[in-house]
N, C-alpha and C positions, 0 to 999 in steps of 0.2 A: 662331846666336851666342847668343841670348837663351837657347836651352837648354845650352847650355855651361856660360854662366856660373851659371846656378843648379843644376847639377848640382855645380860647384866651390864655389859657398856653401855647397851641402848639405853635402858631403865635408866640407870645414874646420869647418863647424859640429859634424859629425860627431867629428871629431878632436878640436877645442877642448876637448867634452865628456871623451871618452875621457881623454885629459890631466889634464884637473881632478881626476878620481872617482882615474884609477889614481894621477899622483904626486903630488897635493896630499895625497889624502883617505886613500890605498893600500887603494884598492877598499872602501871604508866610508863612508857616509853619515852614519852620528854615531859617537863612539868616546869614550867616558871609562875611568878606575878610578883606583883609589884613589893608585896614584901621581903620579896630575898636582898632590896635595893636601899636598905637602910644609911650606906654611904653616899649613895646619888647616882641618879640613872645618866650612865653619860656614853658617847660613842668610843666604841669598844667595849662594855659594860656585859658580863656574862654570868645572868643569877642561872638557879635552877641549873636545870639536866636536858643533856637529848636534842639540844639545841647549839648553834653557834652563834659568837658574838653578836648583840646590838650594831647597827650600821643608823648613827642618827644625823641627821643634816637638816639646817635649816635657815630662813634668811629674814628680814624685816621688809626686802623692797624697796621705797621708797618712802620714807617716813613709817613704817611698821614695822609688827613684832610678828618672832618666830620664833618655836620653841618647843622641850619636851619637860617631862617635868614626872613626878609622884606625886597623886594628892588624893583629895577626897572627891568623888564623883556626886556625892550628896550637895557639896556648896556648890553644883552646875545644875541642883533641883532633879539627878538622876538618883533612882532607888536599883534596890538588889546587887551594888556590888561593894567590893571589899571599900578599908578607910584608903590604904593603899593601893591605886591603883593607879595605871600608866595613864597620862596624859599628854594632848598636843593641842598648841595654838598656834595660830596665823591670823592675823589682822590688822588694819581694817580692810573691808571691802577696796579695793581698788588700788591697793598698797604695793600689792607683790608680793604679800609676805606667804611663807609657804616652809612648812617641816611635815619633814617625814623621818618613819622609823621602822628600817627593813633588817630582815634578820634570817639566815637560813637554818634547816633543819638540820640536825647533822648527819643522819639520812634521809630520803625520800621515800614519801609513803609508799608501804607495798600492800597487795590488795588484804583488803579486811580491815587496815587501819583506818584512824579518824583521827584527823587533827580539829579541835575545836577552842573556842576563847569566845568569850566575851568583849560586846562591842555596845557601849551606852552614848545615845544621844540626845539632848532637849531640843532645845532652838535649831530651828535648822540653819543653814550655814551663811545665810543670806543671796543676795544681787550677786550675780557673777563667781558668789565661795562655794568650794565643795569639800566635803571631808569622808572616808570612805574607807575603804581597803583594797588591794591585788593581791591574788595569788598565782604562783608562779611553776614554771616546770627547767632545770637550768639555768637556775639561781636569779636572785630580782635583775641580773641583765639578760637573762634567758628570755623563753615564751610566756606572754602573761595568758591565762587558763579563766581568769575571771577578775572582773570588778562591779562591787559595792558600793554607790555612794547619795551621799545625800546632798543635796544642794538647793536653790531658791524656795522652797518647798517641803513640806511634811514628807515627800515621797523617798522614799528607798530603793533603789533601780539596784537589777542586778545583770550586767551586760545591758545597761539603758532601758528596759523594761520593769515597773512597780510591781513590786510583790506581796503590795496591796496590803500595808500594812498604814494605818492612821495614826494618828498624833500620839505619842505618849512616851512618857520618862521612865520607862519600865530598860533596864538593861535584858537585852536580847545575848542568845547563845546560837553562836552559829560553829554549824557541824559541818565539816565534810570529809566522806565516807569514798574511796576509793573501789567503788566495788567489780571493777575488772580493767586490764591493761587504758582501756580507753571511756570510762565511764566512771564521774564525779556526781556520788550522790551528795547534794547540799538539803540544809534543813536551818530556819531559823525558829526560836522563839519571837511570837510579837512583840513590839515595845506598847500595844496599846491595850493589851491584855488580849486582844481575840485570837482567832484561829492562827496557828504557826502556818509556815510556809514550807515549801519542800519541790523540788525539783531534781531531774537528773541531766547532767551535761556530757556532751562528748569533748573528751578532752586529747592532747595530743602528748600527754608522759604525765610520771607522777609529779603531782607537785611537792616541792622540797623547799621553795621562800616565801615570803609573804611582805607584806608594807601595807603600814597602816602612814595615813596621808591627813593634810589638814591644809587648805589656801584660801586668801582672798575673804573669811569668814565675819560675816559681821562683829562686832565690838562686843564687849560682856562672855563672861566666864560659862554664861547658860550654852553657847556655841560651840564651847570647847569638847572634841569630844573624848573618851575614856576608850580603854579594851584592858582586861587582865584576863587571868585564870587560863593560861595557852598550855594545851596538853596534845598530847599525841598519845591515844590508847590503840592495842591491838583487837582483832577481833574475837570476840566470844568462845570461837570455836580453838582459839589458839590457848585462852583460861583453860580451856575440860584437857586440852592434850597436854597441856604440861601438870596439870593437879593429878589428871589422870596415871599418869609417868610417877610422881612423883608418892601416890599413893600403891603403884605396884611396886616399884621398889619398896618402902615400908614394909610391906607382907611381904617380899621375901627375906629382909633381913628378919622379921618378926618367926618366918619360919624354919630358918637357919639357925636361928638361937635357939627355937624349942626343940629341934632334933639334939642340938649340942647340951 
């Protein structure tokens, strides 16, 4: 008897889960973009799930502008992402000007998960500007695990090496996949349509913040760069054991009725 019923806790427990993740969350872990921010995106600001507040800051310098904003990535001449979507400026070149927009997780990936978003840019960021992202392991004043950026040039460094990606306004999707205590698998889509990129890193904990940065960027709205669509999904194997669970409970309520 005693293993029955903890065979049916198990199931149900099994199921419960299944339930939550697929129709509360629809198979996501944390989900925001730019559309949940139809009041205005400001520090503090906390759309979507899974995630904790906006941390935004930013300055003009010296005669410049700094800033975060919602809008359209299309009047920057970038294609494939939403009308809605996060933006940041900093300019002119030589100004000072500088914003950024860090945000933690509301936990840290554990293995199997993928936190991934969208990151579009045209112009690059000019003379001395760079615009990019970090990701983090104890919180954006923790260990930084990795950075992205772009600066006097077409090129995209990641930890200061190109990843060999050429000119283009195509919004890129970058992935990354925790796939054991100390290894960060990363993968981007091109922005120039060719081959994606993909690499593994040794890292020193999971990461759980991130910041998306913008300074020093030449003048015009093409420099600005965009990121929406931030998700955190679990892994594959984690869908089959809770459908799984949630599918043998079914047949046994299915066969407890028909006996009854």
């Amino acid at each position: 008897y005693s293993s029955f019923v903890m065979k049916k806790i198990i199931l149900s427990s099994l199921a419960a889960a299944a339930l939550a993740v697929v129709n509360v969350n629809g198979q996501l872990i944390a989900d925001d973009n730019g559309s949940n921010y139809s009041g205005g995106w400001t520090d503090g600001s906390n759309g979507g799930f899974g995630f904790e507040a906006w941390v935004l800051s930013s300055g003009g310098g010296t005669g410049g502008f700094g800033g975060s904003f919602i809008g359209d990535p299309a009047g920057s001449g970038i294609s494939g992402m939403a009308t809605n979507s996060f933006g940041l400026f900093a300019n002119p070149s030589g100004s000072g000007a500088f914003s950024t927009a860090s945000r933690a997780l509301s936990n840290a990936l554990v293995v199997g998960e993928t936190l991934s978003f969208q990151w579009g840019i045209n112009f690059d960021s000019g003379a001395g500007g760079n615009k990019g992202f970090n990701l983090y392991t104890g919180g954006t004043g923790g260990t930084s695990l990795l950075n992205v950026n772009n600066g006097g040039s077409s090129d995209i460094t990641l930890d200061g090496t190109s990843v060999g990606f050429g000119y283009g306004t195509n919004a890129m999707t970058w992935s990354f996949t925790l796939s054991d205590p100390t290894t960060l698998a990363v993968s981007a889509t091109a922005r120039d349509g060719g081959a994606a990129f993909s690499t593994n890193l040794t890292v020193s904990g999971a990461p759980d913040a991130f910041q998306f940065y913008a300074s020093d960027m030449q003048a015009g709205g093409e420099a600005q760069p965009y990121f929406n669509s931030l998700q955190v999904v679990p892994e594959p194997s984690t869908y089959a054991l809770l459908t799984l669970g949630a599918l043998a409970l079914g047949g046994y309520a299915a066969r407890r009725r028909a006996r009854k």
